[in-house]
Wavefront OBJ file of the C-alpha trace (Angstrom):
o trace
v -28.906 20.272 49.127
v -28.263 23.108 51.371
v -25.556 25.434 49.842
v -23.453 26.520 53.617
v -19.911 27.011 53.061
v -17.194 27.361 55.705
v -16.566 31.269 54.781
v -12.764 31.097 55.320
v -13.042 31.465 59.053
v -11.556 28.174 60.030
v -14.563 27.623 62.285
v -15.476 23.707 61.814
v -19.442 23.417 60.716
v -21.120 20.427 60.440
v -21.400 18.632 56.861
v -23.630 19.423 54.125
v -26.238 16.545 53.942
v -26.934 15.845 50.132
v -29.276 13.223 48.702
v -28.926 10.695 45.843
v -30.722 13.086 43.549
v -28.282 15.968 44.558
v -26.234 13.945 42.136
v -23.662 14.500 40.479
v -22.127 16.999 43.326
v -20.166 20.116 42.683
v -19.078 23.178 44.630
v -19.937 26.070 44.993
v -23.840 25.069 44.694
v -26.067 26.956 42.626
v -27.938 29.019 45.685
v -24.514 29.783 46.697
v -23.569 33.399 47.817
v -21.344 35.537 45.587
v -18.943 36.099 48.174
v -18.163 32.385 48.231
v -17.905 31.978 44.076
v -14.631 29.746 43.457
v -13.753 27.273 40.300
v -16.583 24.764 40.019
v -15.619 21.405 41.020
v -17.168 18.035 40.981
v -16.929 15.825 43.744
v -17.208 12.282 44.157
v -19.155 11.788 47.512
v -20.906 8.478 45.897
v -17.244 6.103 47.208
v -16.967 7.524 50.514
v -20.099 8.839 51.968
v -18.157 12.528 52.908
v -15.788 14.655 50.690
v -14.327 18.041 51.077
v -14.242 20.858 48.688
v -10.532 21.790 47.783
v -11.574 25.220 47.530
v -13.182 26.369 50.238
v -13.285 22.874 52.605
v -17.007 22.525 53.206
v -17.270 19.023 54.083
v -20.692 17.286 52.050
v -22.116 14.126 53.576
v -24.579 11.736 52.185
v -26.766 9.984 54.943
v -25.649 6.792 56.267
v -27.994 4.154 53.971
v -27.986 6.404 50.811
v -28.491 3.753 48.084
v -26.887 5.521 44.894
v -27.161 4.072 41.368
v -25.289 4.641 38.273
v -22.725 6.443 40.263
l 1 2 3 4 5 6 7 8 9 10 11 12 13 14 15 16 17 18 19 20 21 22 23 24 25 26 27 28 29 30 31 32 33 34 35 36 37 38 39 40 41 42 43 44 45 46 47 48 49 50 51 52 53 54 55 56 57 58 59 60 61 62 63 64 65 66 67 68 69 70 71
């Protein structure tokens, strides 16, 4: 999982592509910077395919196909 966040600008960058085994999600990610440090928060990407952070809306995406079990 890559850890990019939006940085508060506004500026719109493209989704987060996580993986079955990036399972279960939450935000910030662990190779996050300090400077982007909020609450930790799981999200449930597994329904949808996409979710947003509350926090600090970075948008995480799982690849169209993405089987996920036990989930």
């Amino acid at each position: 999982m890559s850890d990019t966040v939006s940085g508060g600008s506004g500026a719109a960058l493209a989704p987060v592509q996580v993986q079955a085994s990036d399972l279960p999600l939450y935000c910030p990610g662990p190779r996050a910077p300090l400077w982007s440090m909020h609450p930790r928060v799981y999200l449930d990407v597994a329904h949808t395919g996409s979710v947003r952070c509350p926090y600090c809306s970075t948008t995480y995406q799982l690849p169209a196909g993405t089987v996920v079990h036990g989930h």
